[in-house]
C-alpha positions as CSV (number, residue, x, y, z in Angstrom):
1,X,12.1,-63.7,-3.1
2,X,15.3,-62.8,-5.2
3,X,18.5,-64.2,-4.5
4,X,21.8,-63.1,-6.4
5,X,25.5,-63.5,-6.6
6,X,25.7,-60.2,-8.5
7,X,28.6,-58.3,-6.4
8,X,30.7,-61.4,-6.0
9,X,30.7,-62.0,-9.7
10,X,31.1,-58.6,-10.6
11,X,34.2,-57.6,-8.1
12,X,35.8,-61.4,-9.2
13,X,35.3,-60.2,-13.0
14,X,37.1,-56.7,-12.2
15,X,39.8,-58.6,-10.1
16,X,40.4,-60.7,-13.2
17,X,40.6,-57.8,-15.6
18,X,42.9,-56.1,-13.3
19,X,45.2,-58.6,-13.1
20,X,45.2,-59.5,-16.6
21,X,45.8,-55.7,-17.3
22,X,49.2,-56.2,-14.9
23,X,50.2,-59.4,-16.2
24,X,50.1,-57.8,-19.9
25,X,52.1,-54.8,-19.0
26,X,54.9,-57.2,-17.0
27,X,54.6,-58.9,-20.7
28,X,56.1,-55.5,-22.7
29,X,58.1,-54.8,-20.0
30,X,59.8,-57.9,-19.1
31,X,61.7,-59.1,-22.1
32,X,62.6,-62.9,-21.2
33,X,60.9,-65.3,-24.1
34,X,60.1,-68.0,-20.9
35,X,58.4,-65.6,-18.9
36,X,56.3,-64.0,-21.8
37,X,54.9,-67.0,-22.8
38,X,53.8,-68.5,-19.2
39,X,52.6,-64.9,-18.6
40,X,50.6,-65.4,-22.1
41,X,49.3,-68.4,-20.8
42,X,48.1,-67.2,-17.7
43,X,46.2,-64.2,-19.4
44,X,44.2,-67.0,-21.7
45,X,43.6,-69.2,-18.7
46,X,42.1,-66.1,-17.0
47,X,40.3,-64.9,-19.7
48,X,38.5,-67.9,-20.3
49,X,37.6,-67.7,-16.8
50,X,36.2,-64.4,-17.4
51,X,34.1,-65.7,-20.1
52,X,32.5,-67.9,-18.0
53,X,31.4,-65.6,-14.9
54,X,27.9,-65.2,-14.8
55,X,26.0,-63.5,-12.7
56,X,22.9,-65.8,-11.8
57,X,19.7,-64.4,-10.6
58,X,17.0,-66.8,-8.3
59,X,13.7,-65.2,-8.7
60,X,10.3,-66.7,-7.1
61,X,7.5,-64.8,-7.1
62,X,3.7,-65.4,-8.0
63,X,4.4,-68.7,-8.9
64,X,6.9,-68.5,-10.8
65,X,10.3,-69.5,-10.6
66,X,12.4,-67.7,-12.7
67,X,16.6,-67.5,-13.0
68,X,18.6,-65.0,-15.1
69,X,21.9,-65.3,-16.3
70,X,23.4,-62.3,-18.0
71,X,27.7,-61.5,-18.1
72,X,29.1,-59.3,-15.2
73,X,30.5,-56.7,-18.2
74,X,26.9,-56.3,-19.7
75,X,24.7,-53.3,-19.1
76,X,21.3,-53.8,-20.9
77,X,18.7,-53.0,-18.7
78,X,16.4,-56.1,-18.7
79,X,17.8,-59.3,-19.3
80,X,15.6,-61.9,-20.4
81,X,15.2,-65.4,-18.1
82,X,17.4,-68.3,-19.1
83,X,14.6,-70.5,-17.3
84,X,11.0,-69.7,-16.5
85,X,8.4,-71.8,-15.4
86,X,5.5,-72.8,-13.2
87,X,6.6,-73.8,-9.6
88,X,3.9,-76.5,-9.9
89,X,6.1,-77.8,-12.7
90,X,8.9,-78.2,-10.3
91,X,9.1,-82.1,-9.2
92,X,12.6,-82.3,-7.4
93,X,15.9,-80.3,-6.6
94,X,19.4,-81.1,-5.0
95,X,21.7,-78.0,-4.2
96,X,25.0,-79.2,-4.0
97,X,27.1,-77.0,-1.4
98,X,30.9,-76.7,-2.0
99,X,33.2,-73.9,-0.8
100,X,33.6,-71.7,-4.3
101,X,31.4,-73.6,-6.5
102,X,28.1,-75.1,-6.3
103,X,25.3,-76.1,-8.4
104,X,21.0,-76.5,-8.6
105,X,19.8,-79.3,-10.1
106,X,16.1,-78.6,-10.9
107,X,14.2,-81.8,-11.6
108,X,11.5,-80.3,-13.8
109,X,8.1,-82.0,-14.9
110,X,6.5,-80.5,-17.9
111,X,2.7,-80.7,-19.1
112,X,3.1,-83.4,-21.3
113,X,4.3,-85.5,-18.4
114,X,8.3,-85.4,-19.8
115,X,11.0,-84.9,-17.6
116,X,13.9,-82.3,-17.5
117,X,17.3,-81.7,-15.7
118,X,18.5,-78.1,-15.7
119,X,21.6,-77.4,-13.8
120,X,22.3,-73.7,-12.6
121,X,26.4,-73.3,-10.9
122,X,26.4,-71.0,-8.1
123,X,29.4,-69.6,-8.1
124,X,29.7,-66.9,-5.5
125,X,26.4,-67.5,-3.8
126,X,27.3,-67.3,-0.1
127,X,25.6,-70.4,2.4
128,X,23.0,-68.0,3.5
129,X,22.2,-67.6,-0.3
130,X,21.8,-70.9,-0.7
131,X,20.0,-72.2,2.1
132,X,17.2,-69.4,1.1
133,X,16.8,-70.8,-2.0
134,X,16.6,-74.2,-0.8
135,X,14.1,-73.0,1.6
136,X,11.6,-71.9,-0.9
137,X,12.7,-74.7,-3.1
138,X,11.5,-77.3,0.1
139,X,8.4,-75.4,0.2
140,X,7.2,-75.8,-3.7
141,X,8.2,-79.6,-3.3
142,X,6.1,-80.1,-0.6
143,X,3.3,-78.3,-1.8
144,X,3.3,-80.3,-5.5
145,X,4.3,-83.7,-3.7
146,X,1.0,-82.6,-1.4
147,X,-1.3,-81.4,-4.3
148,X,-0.1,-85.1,-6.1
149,X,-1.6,-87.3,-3.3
């Protein structure tokens, strides 16, 4: 099963650029010194914004669970997992569901018996998105909660 937010994030990250484009040119033409600089503000708000768009990638498959993160502006070919491991490692989970923004809290126990966090947003995953990979999250916590009894 692969689940991604990859046209969401890419038509926000045009939008962005679009508007930023527009907001620059109202800067040379416009020639008040109050309006430049709230315009110059607005393009640095938005263009940390645009740094932080991800497009986020849920992958499980042969018992694996894997998620990529790579920028909507980036064209390599394969892009190489941010986390990757066993779905028997997996020990916990909470999806938290808000309208724009949400987030997957893995609760991750290694080999060694030490425990990890990782936190993955999901911005522009819509509710169907998410409730799949809940789903198949439910499923591998049942099945290691089962196989620990």
């Amino acid at each position: 099963m692969k689940v991604s937010n990859c046209t969401i994030a890419k038509i926000t990250a045009y939008s962005l650029l679009i508007i930023m484009t527009v907001m620059l040119l109202c800067v040379v033409v416009v020639n008040q010194t109050l309006l430049n600089s709230l315009f110059f503000a607005v393009i640095i708000l938005l263009s940390i914004i645009l740094t932080k768009i991800r497009i986020v990638t849920y992958e499980f498959s042969g018992g694996c669970v894997t998620i990529r993160k790579i920028h909507p502006f980036s064209f390599r070919k394969f892009t190489s997992p941010a986390v990757e491991f066993p779905q028997n490692y997996i020990h916990d989970y909470n999806v938290n569901n808000h309208i724009v923004l949400g987030s997957l809290i893995l609760k991750v126990r290694s080999k060694r018996n030490k425990k990890y966090a990782v936190k993955i947003k999901l911005f522009g995953f819509t509710y169907a998105q998410r409730q799949k990979i809940s789903s198949s999250l439910i499923s591998i916590v049942s099945q290691n909660n089962f196989e620990h009894i």
